[in-house]
C-alpha positions, 0 to 999 in steps of 0.5 A, a space after each residue: 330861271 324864271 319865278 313868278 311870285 304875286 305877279 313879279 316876274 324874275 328872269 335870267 337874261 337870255 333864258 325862255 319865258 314860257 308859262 300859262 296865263 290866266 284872266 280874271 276881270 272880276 275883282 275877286 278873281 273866282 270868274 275866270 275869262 275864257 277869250 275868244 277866239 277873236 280876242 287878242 292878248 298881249 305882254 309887253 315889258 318896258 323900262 322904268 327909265 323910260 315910260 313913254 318909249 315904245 316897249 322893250 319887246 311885246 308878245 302875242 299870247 295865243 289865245 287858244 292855249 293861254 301860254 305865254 312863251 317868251 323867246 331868249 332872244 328878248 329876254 336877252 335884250 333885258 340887261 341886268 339892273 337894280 331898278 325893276 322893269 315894268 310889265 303888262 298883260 292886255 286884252 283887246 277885244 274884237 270891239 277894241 276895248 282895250 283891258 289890262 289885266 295884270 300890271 306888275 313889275 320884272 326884275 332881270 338876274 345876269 347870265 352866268 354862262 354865255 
């Protein structure tokens, strides 16, 4: 299961990710960015436990389909917590600036059947 309200991410450990993603740069959100092909677009997840660590896993989002898809096999690395793990969506353009985009929080349910 995987529910998205106001940028919070739920997601039962073990299951795929696999929704579209939209950029809007501008406060006001009515001019969306169109990335290049030269664009680079990443998702990366860390634990609220351990701000500096390198992220829990991080994923390309191809930038001709705006689709982020997330394998089980890194959901399944997020194990079952009360306090939210935190996650963003970045863009780095060919110039190497770098924008974050969407910055929120991602809560991770237990898996009932293994």
């Amino acid at each position: 299961m995987v529910s998205i309200i106001d940028n919070v991410i739920t997601v039962t450990q073990g299951d795929t990710i696999d929704v579209p993603i939209s950029i809007y740069l501008d406060e006001d959100r009515t001019e969306p960015y169109v990335p290049s092909s030269l664009d680079r677009i990443f998702f990366a997840v860390k634990s609220e436990d351990k701000p500096d660590a390198e992220p829990i896993f991080s994923v390309e989002i191809p930038t001709n389909t705006m689709q982020l898809r997330v394998e089980h096999e890194d959901t399944d690395k997020l194990k079952y917590k009360k306090r939210p793990y935190y996650y963003d969506v970045e863009l780095i353009r060919p110039d190497n600036t770098h924008k974050t985009f969407i910055s929120n929080l991602l809560y991770s349910t237990r898996e009932v059947h293994k």
